[in-house]
LUMMIRO-83295 format. One line per 2 residues: number of its first residue (from 1); their letters; for each residue x, y, z of N, C-alpha, C. Coordinates in nm, 2 decimals, always signed. Atoms other than C-alpha are relative to their C-alpha. Last residue first. Layout:
LUMMIRO-83295
NUM	A	X,Y,Z,X,Y,Z,X,Y,Z  ...
//
This chain:
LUMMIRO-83295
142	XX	-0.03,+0.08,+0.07,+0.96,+0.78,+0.58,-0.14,-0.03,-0.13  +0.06,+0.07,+0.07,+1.00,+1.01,+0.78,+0.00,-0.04,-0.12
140	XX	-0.03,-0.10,+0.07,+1.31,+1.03,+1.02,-0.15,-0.04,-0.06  +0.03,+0.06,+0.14,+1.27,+0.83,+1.32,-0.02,+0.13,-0.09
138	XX	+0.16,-0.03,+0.03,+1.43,+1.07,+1.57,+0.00,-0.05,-0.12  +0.05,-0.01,+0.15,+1.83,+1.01,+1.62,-0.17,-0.02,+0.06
136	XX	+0.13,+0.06,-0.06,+2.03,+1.08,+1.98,-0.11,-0.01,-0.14  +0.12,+0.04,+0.13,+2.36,+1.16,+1.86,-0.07,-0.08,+0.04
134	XX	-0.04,+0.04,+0.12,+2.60,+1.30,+2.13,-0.15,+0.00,-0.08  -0.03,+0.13,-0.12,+2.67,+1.60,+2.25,-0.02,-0.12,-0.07
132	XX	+0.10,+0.11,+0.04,+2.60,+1.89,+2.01,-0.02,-0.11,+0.09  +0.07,-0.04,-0.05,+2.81,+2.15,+2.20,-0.17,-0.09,-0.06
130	XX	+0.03,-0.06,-0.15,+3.12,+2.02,+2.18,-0.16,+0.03,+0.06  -0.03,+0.15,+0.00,+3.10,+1.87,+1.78,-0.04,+0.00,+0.24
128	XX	+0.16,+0.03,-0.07,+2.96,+2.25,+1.76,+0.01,-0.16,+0.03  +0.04,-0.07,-0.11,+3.37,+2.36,+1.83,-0.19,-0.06,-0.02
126	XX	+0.12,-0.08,+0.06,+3.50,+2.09,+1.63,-0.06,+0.08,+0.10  -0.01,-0.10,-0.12,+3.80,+1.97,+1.80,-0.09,+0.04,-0.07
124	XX	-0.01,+0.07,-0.11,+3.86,+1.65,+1.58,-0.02,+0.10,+0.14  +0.10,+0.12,+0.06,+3.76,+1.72,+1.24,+0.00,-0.02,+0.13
122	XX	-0.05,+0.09,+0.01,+3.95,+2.11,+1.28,-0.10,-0.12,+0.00  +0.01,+0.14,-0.12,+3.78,+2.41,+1.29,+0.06,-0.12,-0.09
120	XX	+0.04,+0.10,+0.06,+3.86,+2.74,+1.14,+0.02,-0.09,+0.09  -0.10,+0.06,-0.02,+3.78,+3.08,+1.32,+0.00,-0.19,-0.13
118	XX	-0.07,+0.02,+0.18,+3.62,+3.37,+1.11,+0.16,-0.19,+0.05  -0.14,-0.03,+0.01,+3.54,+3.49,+1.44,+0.09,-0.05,-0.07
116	XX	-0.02,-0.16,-0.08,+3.18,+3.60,+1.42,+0.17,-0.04,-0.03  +0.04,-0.12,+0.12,+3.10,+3.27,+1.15,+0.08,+0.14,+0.06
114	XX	-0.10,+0.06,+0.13,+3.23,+3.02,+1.42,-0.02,+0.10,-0.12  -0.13,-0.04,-0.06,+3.01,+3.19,+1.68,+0.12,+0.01,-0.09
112	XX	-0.01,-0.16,-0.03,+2.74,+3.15,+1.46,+0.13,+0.08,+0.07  -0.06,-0.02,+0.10,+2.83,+2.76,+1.38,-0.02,+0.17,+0.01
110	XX	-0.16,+0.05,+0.03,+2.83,+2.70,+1.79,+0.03,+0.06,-0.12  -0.14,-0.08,-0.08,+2.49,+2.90,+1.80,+0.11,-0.02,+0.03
108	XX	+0.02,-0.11,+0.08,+2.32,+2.68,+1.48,+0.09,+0.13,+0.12  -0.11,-0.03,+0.12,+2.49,+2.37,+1.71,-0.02,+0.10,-0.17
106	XX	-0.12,+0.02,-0.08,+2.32,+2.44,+2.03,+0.06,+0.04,-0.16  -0.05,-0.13,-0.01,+1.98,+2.56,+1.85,+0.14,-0.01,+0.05
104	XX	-0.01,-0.06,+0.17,+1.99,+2.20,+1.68,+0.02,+0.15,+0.01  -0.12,+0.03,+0.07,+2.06,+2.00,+1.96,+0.01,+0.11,-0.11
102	XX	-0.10,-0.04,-0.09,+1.76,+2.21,+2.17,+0.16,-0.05,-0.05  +0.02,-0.16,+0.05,+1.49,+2.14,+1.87,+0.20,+0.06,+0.10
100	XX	+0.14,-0.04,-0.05,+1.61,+1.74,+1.90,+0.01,+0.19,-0.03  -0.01,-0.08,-0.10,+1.85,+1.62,+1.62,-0.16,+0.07,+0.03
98	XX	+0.04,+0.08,-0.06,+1.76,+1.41,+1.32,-0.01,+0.02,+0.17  +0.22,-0.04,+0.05,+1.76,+1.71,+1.07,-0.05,-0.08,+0.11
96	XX	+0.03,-0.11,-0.11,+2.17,+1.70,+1.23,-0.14,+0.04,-0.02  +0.14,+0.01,-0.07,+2.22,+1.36,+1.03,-0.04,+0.10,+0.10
94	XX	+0.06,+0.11,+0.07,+2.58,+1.44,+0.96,-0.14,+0.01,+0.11  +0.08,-0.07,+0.08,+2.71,+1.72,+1.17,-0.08,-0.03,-0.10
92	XX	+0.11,+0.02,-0.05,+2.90,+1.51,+1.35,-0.09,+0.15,-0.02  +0.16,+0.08,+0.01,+3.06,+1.48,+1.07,-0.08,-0.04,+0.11
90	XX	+0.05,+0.05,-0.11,+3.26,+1.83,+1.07,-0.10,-0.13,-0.02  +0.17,-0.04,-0.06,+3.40,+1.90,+0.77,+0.02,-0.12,+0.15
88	XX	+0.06,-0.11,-0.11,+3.78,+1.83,+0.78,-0.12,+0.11,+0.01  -0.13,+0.02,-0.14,+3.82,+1.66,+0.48,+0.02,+0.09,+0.05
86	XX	-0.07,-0.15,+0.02,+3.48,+1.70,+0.25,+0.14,-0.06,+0.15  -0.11,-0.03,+0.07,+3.37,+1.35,+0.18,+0.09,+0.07,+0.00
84	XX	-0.09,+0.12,-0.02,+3.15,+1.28,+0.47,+0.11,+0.04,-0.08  -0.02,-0.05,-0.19,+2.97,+1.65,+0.48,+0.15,-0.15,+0.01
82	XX	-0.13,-0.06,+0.04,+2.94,+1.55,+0.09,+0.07,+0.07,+0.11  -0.13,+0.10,+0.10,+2.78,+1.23,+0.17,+0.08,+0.10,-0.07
80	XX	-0.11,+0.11,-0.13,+2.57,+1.37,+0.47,+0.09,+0.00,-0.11  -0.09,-0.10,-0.10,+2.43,+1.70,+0.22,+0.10,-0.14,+0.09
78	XX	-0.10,-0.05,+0.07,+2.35,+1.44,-0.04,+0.10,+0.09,+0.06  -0.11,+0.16,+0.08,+2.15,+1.19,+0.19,+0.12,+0.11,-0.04
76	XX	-0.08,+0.01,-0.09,+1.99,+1.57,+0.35,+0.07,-0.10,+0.01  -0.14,-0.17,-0.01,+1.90,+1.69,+0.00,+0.08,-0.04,+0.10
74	XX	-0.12,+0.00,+0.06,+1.73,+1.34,-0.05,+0.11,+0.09,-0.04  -0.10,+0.12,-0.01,+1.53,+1.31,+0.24,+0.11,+0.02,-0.10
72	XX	-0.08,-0.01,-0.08,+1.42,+1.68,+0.20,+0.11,-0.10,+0.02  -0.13,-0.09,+0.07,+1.32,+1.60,-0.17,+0.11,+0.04,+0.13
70	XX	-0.08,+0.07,+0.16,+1.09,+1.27,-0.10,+0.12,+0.14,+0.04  -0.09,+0.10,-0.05,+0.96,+1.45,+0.23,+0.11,-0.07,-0.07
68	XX	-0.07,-0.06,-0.05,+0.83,+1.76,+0.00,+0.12,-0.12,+0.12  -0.11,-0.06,+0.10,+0.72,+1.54,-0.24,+0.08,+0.06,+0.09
66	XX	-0.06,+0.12,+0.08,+0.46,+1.36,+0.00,+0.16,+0.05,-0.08  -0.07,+0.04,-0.13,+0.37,+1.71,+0.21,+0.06,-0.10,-0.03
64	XX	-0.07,-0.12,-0.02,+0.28,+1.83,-0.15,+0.11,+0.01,+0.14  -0.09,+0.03,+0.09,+0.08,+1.51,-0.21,+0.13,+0.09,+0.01
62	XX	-0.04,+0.15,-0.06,-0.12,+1.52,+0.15,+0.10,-0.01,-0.12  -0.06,-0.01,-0.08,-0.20,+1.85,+0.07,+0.09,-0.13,+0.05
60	XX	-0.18,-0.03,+0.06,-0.29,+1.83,-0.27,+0.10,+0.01,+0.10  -0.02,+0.11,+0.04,-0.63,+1.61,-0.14,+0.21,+0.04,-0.01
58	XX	-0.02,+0.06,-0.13,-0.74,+1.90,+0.10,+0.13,-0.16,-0.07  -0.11,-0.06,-0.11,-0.67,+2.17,-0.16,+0.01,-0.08,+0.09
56	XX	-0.12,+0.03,+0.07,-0.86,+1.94,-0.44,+0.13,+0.03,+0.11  -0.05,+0.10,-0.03,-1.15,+1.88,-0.17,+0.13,-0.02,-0.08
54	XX	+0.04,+0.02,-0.13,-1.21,+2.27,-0.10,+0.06,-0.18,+0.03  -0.15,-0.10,-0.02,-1.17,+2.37,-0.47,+0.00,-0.08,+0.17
52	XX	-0.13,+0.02,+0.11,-1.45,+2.17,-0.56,+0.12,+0.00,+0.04  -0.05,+0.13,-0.01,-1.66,+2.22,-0.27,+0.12,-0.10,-0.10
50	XX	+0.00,+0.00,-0.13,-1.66,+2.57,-0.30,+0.07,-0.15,+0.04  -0.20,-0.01,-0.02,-1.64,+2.54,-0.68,+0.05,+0.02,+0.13
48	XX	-0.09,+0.11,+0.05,-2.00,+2.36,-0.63,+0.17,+0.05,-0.04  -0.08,+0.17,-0.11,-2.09,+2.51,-0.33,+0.04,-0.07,-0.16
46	XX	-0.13,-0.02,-0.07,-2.14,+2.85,-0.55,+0.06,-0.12,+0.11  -0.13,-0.07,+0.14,-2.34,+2.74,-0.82,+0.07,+0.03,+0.08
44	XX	-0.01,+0.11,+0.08,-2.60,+2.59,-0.57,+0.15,+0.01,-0.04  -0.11,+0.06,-0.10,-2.61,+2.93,-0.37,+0.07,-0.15,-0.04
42	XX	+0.04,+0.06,-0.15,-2.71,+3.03,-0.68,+0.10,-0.03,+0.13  -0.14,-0.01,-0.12,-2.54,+3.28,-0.94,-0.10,-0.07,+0.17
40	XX	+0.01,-0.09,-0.09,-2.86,+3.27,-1.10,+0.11,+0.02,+0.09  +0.05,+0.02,-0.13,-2.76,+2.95,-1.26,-0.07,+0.10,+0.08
38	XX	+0.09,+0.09,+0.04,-2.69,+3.06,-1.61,-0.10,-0.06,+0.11  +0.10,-0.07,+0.02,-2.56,+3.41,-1.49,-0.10,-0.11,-0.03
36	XX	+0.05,-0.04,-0.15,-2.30,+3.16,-1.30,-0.14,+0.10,-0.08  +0.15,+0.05,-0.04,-2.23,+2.94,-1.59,-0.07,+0.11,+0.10
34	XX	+0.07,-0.08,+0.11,-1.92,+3.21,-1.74,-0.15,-0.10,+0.00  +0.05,-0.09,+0.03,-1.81,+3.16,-1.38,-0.11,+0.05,-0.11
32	XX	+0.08,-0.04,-0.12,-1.78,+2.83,-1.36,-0.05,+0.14,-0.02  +0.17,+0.07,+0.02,-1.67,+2.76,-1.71,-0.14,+0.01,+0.12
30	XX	+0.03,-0.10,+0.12,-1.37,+3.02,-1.63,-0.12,-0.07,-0.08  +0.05,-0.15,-0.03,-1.26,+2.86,-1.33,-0.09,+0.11,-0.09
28	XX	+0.12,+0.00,-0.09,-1.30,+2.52,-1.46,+0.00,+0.09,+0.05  +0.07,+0.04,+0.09,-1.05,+2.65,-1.76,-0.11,-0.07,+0.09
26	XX	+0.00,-0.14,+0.03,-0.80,+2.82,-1.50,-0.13,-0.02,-0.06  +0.04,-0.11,-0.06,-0.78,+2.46,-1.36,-0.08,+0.16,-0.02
24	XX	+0.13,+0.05,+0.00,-0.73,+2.32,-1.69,-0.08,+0.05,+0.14  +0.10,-0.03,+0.09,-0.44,+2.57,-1.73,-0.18,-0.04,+0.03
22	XX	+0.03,-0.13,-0.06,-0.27,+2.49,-1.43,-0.10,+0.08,-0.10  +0.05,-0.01,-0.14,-0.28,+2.14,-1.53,-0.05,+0.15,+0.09
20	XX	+0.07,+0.08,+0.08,-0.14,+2.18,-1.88,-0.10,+0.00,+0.13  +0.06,-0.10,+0.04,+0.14,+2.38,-1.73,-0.14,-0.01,-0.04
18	XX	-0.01,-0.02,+0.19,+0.27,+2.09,-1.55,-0.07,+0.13,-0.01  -0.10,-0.10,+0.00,+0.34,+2.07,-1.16,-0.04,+0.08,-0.13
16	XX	+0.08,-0.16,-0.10,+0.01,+1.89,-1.08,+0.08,+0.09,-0.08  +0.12,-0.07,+0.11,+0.13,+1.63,-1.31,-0.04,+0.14,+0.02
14	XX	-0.07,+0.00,+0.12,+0.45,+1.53,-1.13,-0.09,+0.10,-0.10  -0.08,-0.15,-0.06,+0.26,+1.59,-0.80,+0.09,+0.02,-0.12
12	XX	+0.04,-0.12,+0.03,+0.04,+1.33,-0.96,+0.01,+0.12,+0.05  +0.05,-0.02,+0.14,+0.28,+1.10,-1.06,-0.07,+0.12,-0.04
10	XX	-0.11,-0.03,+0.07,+0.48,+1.08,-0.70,-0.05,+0.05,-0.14  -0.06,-0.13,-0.06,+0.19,+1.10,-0.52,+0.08,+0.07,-0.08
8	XX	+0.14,-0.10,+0.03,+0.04,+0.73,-0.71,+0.07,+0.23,+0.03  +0.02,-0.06,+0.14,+0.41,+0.63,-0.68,-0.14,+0.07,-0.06
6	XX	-0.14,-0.06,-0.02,+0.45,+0.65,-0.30,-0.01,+0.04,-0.14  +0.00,-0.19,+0.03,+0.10,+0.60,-0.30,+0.13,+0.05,-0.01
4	XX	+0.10,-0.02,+0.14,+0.15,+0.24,-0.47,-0.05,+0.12,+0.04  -0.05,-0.01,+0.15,+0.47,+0.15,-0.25,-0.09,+0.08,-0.15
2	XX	-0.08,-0.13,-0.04,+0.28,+0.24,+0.12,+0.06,+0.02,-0.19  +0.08,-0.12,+0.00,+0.00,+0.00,+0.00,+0.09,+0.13,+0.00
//
């Protein structure tokens, strides 16, 4: 089930994106309206792009929160593996999205400090390596 919205999400946040989509949109906005003298501009006529609009924004949310997990995960893969690569980056700095709120203001005010006095750090004296402690991980989502 998880594999077949992963790709269902994946297709039609794919779709959503297109031009073609924003269009057709544009194109039930603009049938709706140019019905509305047809209708009396009812209350009728107005629940229906009410409710329209109402279950596409509830549905795109759940795809938009979908994508956006997809791309974090795979910025913060890319970010570890060139945090790993780089000689004398800091790796405990790796998986730092996995950090609680309090790890994360620690080592955003360690790399601040580090910014004010232009100092450089070493792999093995890391000044937020200090102030991170250690690595306590939060399931990531998945």
């Amino acid at each position: 089930m998880s594999e077949l919205f992963a790709r269902a999400a994946h297709w039609a946040s794919c779709q959503a994106g297109r031009s073609w989509a924003f269009m057709l949109a544009v194109a039930v906005v603009v049938v709706w309206a140019v019905t509305g003298p047809v209708f009396g501009f009812s209350d009728t006529w107005q629940l229906v792009i009410n409710t329209g609009t109402t279950i596409v924004t509830f549905l795109m949310v759940f795809l938009i929160q979908n994508a956006q997990n997809r791309d974090t995960q795979a910025i913060q893969l890319k970010l570890d593996e060139l945090i790993r690569a780089t000689r004398g980056a800091q790796n405990s700095l790796m998986a730092l999205e996995d950090q609680g709120e309090a790890e994360l203001a620690q080592a955003r005010e360690a790399m601040r400090e580090l910014a004010e006095t232009g100092e450089r750090i070493s792999p093995d004296q890391g000044a937020a390596r200090r102030y991170i402690g250690g690595y306590r991980s939060f399931a990531p989502c998945t």
